[in-house]
N, C-alpha and C positions, 0 to 999 in steps of 0.2 A: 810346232811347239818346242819339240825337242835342237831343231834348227837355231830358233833364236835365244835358248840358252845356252848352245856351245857358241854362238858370236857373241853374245855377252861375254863370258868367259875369256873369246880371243881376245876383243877389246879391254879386257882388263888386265889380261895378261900385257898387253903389248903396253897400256899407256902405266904398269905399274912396273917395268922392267922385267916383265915373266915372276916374279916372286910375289905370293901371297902371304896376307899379312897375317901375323897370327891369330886372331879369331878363327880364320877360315885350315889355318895348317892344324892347331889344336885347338878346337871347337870347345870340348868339355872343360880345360885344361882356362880356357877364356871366361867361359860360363860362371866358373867355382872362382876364380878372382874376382869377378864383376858382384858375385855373391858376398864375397868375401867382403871389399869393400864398401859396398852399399851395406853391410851388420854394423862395421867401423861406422860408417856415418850416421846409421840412425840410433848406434849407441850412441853418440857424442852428442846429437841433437834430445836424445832422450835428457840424459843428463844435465843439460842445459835449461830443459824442461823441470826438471824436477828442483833444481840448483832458485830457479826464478820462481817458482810456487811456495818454496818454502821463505823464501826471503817474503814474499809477501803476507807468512801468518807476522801477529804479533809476537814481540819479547823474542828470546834465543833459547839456547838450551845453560847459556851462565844463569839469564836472568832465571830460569825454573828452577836452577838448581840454589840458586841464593834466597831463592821464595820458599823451599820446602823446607832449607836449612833454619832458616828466619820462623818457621812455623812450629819444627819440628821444637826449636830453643825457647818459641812462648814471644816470637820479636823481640828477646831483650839485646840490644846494640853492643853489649859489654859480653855476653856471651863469646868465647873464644873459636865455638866450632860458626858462630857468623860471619858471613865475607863482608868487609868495606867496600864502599864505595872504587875505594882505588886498587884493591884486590879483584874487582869486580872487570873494572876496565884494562886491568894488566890480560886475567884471563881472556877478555874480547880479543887482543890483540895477538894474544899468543895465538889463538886460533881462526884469525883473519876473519871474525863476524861483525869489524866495522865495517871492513871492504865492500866493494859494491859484491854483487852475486855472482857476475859473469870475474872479474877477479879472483873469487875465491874458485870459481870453479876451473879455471886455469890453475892453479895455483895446487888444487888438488889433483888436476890428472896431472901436471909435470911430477909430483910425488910419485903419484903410481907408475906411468911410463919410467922417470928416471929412475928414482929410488926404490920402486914396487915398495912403496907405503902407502898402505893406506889408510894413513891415521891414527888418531886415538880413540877412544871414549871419552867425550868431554868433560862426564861428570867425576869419572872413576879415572881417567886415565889409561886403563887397560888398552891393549891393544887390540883392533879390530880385526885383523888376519886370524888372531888366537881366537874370538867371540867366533868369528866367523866361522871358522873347519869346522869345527863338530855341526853345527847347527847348517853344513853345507853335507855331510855327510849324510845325518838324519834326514832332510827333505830328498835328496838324492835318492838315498836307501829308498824312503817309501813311494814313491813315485816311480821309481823302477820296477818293483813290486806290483804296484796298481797297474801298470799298460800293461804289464806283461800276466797281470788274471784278467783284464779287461779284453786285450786280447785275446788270449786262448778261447776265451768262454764265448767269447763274441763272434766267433769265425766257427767253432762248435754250432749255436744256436740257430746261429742266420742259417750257413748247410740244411741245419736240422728242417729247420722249416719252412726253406726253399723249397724241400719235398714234399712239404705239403700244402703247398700254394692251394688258396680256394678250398682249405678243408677249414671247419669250424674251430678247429683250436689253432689254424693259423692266423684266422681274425683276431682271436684272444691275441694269441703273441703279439701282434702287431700292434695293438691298441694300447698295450701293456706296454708296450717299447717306447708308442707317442707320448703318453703319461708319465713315462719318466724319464723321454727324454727334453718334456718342458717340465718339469718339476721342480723348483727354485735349491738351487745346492745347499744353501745357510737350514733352510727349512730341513731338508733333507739330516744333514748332520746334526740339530737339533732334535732331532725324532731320535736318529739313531741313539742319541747318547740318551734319552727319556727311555727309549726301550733297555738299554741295557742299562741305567742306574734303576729300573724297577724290578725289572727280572732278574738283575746279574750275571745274561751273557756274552754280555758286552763291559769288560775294563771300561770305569768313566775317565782313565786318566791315561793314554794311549803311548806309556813310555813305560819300562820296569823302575823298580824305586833304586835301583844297582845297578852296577854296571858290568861288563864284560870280564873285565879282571877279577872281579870276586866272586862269579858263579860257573866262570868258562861256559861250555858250548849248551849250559843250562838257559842262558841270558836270551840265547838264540828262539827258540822255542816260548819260554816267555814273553820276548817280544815281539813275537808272530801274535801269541796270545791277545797282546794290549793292543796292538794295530787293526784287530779283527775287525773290531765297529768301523774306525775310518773307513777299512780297506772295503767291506759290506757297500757303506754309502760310498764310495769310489767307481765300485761295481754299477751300481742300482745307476748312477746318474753317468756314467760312460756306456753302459751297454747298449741303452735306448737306439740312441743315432749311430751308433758302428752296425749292432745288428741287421740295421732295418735296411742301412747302405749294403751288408755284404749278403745278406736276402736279396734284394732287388736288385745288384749288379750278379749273383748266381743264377735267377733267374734271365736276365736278359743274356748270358753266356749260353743258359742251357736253350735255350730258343734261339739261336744263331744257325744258318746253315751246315755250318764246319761238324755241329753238334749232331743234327740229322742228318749230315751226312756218316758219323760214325754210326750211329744206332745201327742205319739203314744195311750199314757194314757187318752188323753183327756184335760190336763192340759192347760192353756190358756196361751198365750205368752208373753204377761205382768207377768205373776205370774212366768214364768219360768226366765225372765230376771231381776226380781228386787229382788227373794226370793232367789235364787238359783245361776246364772250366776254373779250377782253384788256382790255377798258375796266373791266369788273366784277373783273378778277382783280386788279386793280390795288387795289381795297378793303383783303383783306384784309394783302396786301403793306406799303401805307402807314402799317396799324395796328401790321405788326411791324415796324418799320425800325428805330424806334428803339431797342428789344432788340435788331437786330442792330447797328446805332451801337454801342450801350454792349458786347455783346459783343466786337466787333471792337476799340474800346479798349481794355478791359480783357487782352483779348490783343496788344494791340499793348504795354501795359506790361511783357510776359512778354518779348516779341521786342525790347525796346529794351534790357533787363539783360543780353540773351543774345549780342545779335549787335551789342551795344558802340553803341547806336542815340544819337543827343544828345538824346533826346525828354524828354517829361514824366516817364514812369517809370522813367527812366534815375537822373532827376534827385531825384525822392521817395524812391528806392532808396537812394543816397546819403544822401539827408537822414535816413533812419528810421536808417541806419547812427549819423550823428553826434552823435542826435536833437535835430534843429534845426527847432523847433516853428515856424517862417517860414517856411522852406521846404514844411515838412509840409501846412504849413496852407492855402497859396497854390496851390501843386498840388491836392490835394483838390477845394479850392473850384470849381478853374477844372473840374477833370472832371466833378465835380460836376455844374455848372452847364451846359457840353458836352452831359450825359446829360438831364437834366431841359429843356432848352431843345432836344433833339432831339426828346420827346415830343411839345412844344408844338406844332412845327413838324411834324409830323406828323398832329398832330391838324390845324391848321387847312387841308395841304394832301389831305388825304381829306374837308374840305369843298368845298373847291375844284373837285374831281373828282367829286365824287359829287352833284349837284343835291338828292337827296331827301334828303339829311341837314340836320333842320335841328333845334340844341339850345337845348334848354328848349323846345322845340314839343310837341303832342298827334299 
């Protein structure tokens, strides 16, 4: 075996000029590019995606906006805040919504790549970049926040009651983890916000009514306060499936050889669990994080419609209502790219951690 891999190796050295190509010189270095560009392309394909669904609703985001004005005026035609006909179709063109879709959407990434514009607001004119940061900081903020209680408390619990595999309150746990870890999200945040608009310990409105500059490092604390409910049902509906993976991957570590062979040593079971077993448990954690990243976003867009949040999906929510394909598209992107650039970063910190992993190696 070993034979006919070093004559593979001669024969490709000899018919490649002795030099290997770089996959094989820098393996990892290959890996994170082919990563890399395979995000590029399924951003571009998403986009494209999104660009051709929206062309398909009815009317634009002009026509909404000249229907609400027309509503708001009583339809009188002689009203000055009503748009014409030829106001109507000046705006289409300024904003490329006769074009076909796949046009406009060229048309919008060369803005972004060349000019890194991206956009207006169609109705207001505002710029998207401006809409965007804060509402990019806020979902950021709280979802950083969430893995990282989801985390601790999840890698806490599972340990916990790995040790008590087969006792009666580890059946509870475990039961309790399946149940919420199929427990519908939307349902989930709707409870929560009923529990705390009845009790009142739970903010029904998960932002402060102020901002930073006018209460300084009081805001902080505050807004721990009004994140509590989301951050609760963030917990409740992430811990289910992490615990129950970092339970049964401690358990099949602590029943491996290597583990009976320490006891057998003398080794004390605390040392064997937190030096040894939790090192390895940490593998397959690292490979799901990122499903739980993009889960925990995607339920953080549910909780930002619900409990009034300034985040990203507060903001797309809005945009799909007005269909303001800038906004649409700018949000998308950026989750997008959040999810796919979480992968990344997961893959390369499970190389990190793991010594024997090495890609594109035999």
């Amino acid at each position: 075996m070993k034979n006919s891999k070093f004559l593979k190796k001669i024969r490709f050295a000899v018919s490649s000029g002795g030099k290997e190509p770089f996959s094989v010189r820098h393996p990892f270095a290959f890996f994170l590019a082919s990563r890399i560009s395979t995000m590029i392309l399924m951003m571009f394909l998403l986009g494209l995606l999104v660009f051709g669904l929206m062309a398909l609703t009815p009317g634009d985001a002009v026509d909404d906006y000249a229907a609400k004005l027309s509503f708001s005026q009583g339809g009188q035609a002689g009203t000055d805040n009503v748009l014409t006909e030829k106001q109507i179709e000046d705006l289409k063109d300024e904003f490329h919504l006769n074009d076909n879709f796949f046009v406009r959407y060229m048309k919008w990434l060369g803005d972004v790549i060349l000019r890194r514009d991206l956009g207006r607001k169609i109705t207001t004119g505002e710029s998207v970049a401006e809409l965007l940061g804060p509402a990019m900081r806020f979902s950021v903020t709280f979802n950083i926040i969430a893995l990282f209680v989801v985390t601790i408390l999840s890698f806490v619990i599972g340990i916990y009651f790995s040790s008590k595999a087969g006792s009666r309150i580890d059946g509870y746990a475990t039961t309790g983890a399946l149940i919420l870890h199929s427990f519908p999200g939307l349902f989930m945040l709707i409870l929560i916000q009923f529990i705390g608009f009845k009790t009142g310990i739970f903010p029904s409105k998960a932002i402060p009514d102020y901002t930073f500059s006018e209460r300084g490092f009081l805001y902080i604390f505050d807004y721990l306060h009004h994140i509590s409910g989301p951050l609760f049902a963030a917990f409740l509906l992430g811990v289910g499936g992490t615990m129950r993976m970092i339970r049964s991957t401690m358990l099949d570590q602590l029943n491996k050889p290597y583990t009976r062979l320490l006891r057998a040593r003398g080794v004390s079971q605390k040392r064997i669990v937190f030096s040894h077993a939790f090192r390895n448990t940490l593998n397959p954690y690292v490979t799901s994080s990122a499903n739980l990243f993009a889960d925990l976003f995607s339920g953080s867009l549910l909780m930002e419609i619900i409990f009034s949040y300034p985040g990203v999906g507060n903001l797309t929510f809005e945009a799909v209502k007005q269909e303001d394909y800038n906004i649409v598209m700018a949000n998308l992107m950026f989750i997008s790219f959040l999810v796919m650039l979480g992968m990344i970063v997961s893959d390369i910190v499970l190389a990190l951690i793991d010594p024997r992993i090495r890609y594109g190696k035999e």
